[in-house]
Every structure is written in C-alpha cells, then in structure tokens.
C-alpha positions, -999 to +999 in steps of 0.1 A: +917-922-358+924-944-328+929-918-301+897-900-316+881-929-305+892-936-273+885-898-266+847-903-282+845-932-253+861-912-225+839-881-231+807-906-231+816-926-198+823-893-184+786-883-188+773-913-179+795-909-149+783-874-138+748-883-149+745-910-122+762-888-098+732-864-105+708-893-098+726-898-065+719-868-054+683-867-062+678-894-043+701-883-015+673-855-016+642-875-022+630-879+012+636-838+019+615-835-016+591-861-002+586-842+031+576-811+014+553-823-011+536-842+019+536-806+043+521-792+012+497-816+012+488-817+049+480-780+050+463-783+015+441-805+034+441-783+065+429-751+042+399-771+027+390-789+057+387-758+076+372-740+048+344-770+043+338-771+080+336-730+087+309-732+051+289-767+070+285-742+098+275-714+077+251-732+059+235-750+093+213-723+090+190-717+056+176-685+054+140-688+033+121-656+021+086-658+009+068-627-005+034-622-026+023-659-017-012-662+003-008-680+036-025-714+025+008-713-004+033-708+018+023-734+044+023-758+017+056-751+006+073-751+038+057-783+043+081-796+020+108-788+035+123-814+055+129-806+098+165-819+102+178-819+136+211-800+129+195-777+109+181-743+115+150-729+094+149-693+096+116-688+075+106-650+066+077-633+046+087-602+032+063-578+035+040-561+001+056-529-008+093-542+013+109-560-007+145-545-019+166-569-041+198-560-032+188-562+010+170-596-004+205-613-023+227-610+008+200-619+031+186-646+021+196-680+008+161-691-010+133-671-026+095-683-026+075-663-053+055-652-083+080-654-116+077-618-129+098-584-121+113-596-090+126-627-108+136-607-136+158-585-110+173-610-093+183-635-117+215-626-132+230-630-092+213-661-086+228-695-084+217-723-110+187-747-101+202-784-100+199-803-131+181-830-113+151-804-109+153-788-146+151-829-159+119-835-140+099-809-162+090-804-200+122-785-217+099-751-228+091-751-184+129-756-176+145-719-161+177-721-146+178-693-127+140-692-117+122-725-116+085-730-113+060-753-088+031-747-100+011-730-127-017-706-126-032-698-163-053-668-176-076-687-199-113-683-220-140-699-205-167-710-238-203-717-228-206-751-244-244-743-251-237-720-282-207-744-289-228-772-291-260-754-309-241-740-334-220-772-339-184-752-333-152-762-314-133-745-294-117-715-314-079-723-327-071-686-334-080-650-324-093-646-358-117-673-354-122-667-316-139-630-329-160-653-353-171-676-321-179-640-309-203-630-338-224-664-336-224-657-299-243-624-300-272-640-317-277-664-286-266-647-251-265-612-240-230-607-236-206-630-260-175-621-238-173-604-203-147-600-180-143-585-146-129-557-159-134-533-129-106-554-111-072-541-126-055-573-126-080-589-146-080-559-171-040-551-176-041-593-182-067-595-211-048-566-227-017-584-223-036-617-232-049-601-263-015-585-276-002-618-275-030-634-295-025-610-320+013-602-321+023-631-306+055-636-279+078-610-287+054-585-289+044-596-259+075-594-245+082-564-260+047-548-244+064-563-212+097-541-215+081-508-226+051-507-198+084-512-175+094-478-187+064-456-194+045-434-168+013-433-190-011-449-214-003-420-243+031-430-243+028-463-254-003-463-275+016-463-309+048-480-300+054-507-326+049-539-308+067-564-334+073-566-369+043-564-382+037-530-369+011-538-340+004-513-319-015-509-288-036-489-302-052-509-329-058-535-298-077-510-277-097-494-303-113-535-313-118-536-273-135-500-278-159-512-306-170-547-292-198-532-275-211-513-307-209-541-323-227-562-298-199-585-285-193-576-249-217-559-223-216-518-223-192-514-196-175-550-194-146-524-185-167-518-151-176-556-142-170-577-115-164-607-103-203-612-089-217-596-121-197-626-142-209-655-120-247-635-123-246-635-162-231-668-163-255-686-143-285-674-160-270-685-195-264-650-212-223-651-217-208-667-242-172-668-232-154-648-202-117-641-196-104-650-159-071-667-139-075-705-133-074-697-100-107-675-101-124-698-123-123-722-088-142-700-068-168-704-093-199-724-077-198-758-099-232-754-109-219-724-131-187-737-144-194-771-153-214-754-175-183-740-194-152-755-213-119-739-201-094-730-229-060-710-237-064-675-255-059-686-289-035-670-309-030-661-351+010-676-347+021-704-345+036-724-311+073-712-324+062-678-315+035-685-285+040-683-249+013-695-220+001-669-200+007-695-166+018-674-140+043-693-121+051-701-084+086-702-085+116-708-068+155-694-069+188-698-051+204-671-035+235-684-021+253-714-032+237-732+008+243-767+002+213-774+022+187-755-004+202-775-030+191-806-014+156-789-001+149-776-038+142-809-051+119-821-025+093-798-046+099-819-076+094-852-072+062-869-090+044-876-052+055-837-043+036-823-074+008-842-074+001-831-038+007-796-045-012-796-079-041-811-056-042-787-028-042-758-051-064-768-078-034-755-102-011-772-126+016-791-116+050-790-140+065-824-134+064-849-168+045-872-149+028-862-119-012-863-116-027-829-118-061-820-097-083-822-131-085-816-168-083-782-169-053-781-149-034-812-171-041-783-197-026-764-187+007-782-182+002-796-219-005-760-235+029-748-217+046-775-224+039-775-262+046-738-268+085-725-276+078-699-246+067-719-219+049-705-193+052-667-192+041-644-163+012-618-167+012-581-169+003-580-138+031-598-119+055-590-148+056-550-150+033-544-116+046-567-087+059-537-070+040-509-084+005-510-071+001-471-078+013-471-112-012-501-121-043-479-107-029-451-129-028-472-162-059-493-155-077-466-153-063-447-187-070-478-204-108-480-185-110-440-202-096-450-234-122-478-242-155-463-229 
C-alpha cells in the first residue's frame, strides 16, 4: 500500500511538472502570439479604414432625383437641404414619361415624389428611413420605406347654407352623406358636382366612393386590379371585398344621381370654371376636389363652404385617408442623405413647408397653414390606413394613355 502511494505522488508531481513546462512554453511564445494578434489587428484596421474612407469619398457626392413635383415643390425641398462645402449636390428632375426604376435605383441616392406606383416599385430595394424621422410623425403616417412631407387630401366641400337651414352637421357616413344629398336637392341646383371632365378628378371620386362604401381593402383591392386590367368591362363585377362590392353597383348610383336630382346632368362633363360658377351663385350643395384645388378657389367662394373627409360606412379600423403624399425614399445607404432626410422633419421644417403649400404638414407638433389643413393631419392620423395615395397617382403615375382610355369608359358608362 506504501509503494502505491508513493507511485500516486510521483505520477501527480510529474503532471504538475510537465504542466508548468507547457506554461513555459506559452509564454516563451506569448510575444510571437502577441505580434500576430496585433498584425491582425493593424490590417483589420487598415481594411476598414480604407473601406470607410474610399465610402466618405463615394458618398461626397449625393445624387437627388425629383420627378412629378411642380417647380415651386421642388425648390422648396431643395431648400432644405443644407450647402456643405465638401459636399457635392448633383440635383436631377426626371422627366414625365422617363422614369425607369431599375435605371433610377443605381443612379440615384434620394427620391423626391408622389407616394403611389413608383413608390410601390421601388420599395422593396430601398433603404429604411431613420427612426428619428418615423418618431416625429403619428404611427398610422409612419412608412419605412417611403416617408411623407406633406399631405394633399381629396375631400367634400358642404355649402354651410343648407347645413345651417336645415339644422345638419357635417355627414359621418356615405349613407347619411346620400341623405345630406336628398335635403340638398330641395335647396340648390346641383347637391353635388364635380369637375368630372378632368380625369384625375373623376378616376379619384370613383376611388373615393369605393372606399366610402367598401372601405380600405376594397380600396386597395380596386388599386391592385386597375393595375392589371386594360378596360372598364373587365373590372365592372370583380368582387371588391367581402361583402361582395362591386364596381358596378358604384357606377350604376353615380349613373342614377342625376335622375334622381342629386348631381347636374353631365357632372361627368364639368370643369373646374363651371364648379367655381355654380358655387358662387349658391346652387351646389357639396363638390368633390384635392385640397390643393380647393386653394385656387377665390375666398369669396370657399369661405362659403366647410371642408370635410369622404365619409365612410366602416369604421377607422378599416379607413384610410385619401392624402396623397409628397414623399421621400433612400436609394443607397449615402450617409449624407441620412443626415439631409431629417432636415424635412423637424417641427420649424414642417411648419414652413405646410405654409408655403397651403397643404398638411405630418409632424405631431408642427403648425399647419389653417384648419382645413390641421384636418387633415388629424383625419390621417386617426385612421388604421393612414394616408393613402389616389387612383390617380396609385395605378396611373406612369400611364397617362391608359387613364384617358378608362376615364373615358367610365364617362360612357354613367351618361
């Protein structure tokens, strides 16, 4: 039992021996190990230092595209954008009927726009909007591929006359909006009008009405099949949600308001004078236009009615504002148009912009130009869709013809 012993204790100062020796020669090898993990290190450093440097360069120059903005919109947006010395702007406007998104993703590092088709096309490639920007807006307004600046809105306009003489307020469904329309008739000539002669106008109430009746998805889904479809015929008895809407039950109601005495004869034919004529000498009781029309109505007209949202028979869980959107998106990941991005949405940034344009601004706080356009804001803001594009900028932004083609079906259909 003693020499097992002694042997346990041999074996163990043994290992201990050869376990230090092991150290030893780690450390006899430290500084070789040392040396290495620091040469890693240094061309670690190298590789991102080059690779931040060669993208500082690249990104010197920020590569801005504007297309479908008016002149006065784009100046006011580039106004914005701050004129650093090492920096080089290269500012383009794409012209109508030029615009390819695939040319436009590699070319370009920022887009300036209307939310709608091209949006639609481009934003599965396109790089995230910085939190900072989506925290400044209400959470139904918040797109993180496509954010907006400012709101546009396709609204009613109510003569408050026949509000007031028949003691009513403003409608708070379609259903009750055709009611306003049936008191109407008794006072004015026409209880609604539109410029219907103008296609935009037009392919927007119809879109403005399915929505009211079917509410967002099948306004939505209205969206996705006009994307598809060649003519009028092929869509008229599509099932638009659910509830088995169709676009054919909504035309045929826009094809009997005149027999029943709710809209001029050939509202389908009006334009913009003939709305302003009729309103001005009292004989409309409500008219369908963009916010931004509605300001290039003379005052003495306007003040005269109360601007309001199409109102709808669903509920704000299923409603989305028709507010097209000036929008912006990231192309490339330029570190530069990261930091220019939010220059458009600070609370001094959207006031301006909300007052220059007369349109609604999206920031929480910022002070819109009026009433109508704080509205605005609030409608979009308190609906689960947000603000959603029109037909027109939705399905149409790049297909001029095809809109003249179903505009005009549409004009044949309800005459």
């Amino acid at each position: 039992m003693k020499n097992v012993k002694k042997t346990s204790k041999k074996t163990k100062k043994n290992a201990k021996q050869s376990f230090i020796s092991r150290i030893k020669i780690t450390k006899k090898n430290l500084l070789i190990i040392l040396a290495a993990l620091c040469g890693v290190i240094l061309i670690t450093g190298i590789i991102i230092g080059v690779r931040t440097y060669k993208k500082r360069i690249a990104d010197r120059t920020v590569r801005i595209a504007f297309y479908g903005l008016s002149e006065d919109m784009r100046n006011l947006l580039i106004a914005k954008i701050p004129q650093e010395e090492n920096i080089i702007l290269d500012f383009t406007v794409i012209s109508d009927g030029d615009f390819d998104a695939a040319i436009v993703k590699d070319k370009y590092d920022m887009l300036f726009t209307w939310r709608g088709e091209i949006t639609d096309t481009l934003s599965a490639s396109a790089e995230d909007i910085p939190q900072k920007v989506l925290a400044s807006m209400p959470n139904s307004l918040r797109n993180k591929k496509c954010s907006p600046i400012i709101l546009d809105h396709c609204e009613l306009a109510f003569y408050q006359k026949v509000l007031n003489e028949a003691n009513l307020a403003l409608p708070g469904s379609f259903s009750s909006y055709k009611n306003y329309l049936n008191v109407a008739k008794g006072k004015v000539f026409s209880p609604f009008f539109c410029n219907g002669a103008e296609d935009r106008i037009l392919i927007d109430l119809i879109g403005a009405v399915v929505l009211a009746e079917g509410g967002l998805d099948a306004y939505t889904k209205l969206i996705d099949e006009l994307r598809k479809v060649e003519s009028l015929e092929a869509l008229l008895d599509v099932k638009l949600n659910d509830k088995n809407l169709v676009l054919r039950s909504v035309l045929d109601m826009l094809k009997e308001w005149p027999k029943e005495g709710l809209t001029h004869p050939s509202w389908y034919n009006g334009r913009g004078n003939d709305l302003v004529y009729f309103a001005e000498d009292g004989q409309l009781g409500s008219f369908f236009t963009l916010l931004s029309e509605h300001r290039k109505i003379p005052y003495n007209v306007i003040k005269n009615f109360e601007s309001s949202l199409v109102p709808a028979n669903v509920t704000a869980n299923d409603y989305g504002l028709i507010a097209p959107a000036v929008s912006v998106m990231l192309l490339s990941d330029n570190s530069n148009c990261k930091r220019y991005i939010t220059e458009f949405y600070t609370e001094e940034a959207q006031s301006e912009l909300s007052d220059k344009t007369n349109l609604a601004p999206v920031h929480y706080q910022a002070q819109a130009y009026d009433r109508q356009a704080d509205d605005v804001r609030f409608w979009a803001a308190s609906c689960k869709g947000g603000a959603q594009p029109d037909l027109y900028l939705a399905v149409y932004q790049r297909r001029p013809d095809d809109l003249v083609k179903m505009c005009s079906e549409i004009r044949n259909y309800v005459r």
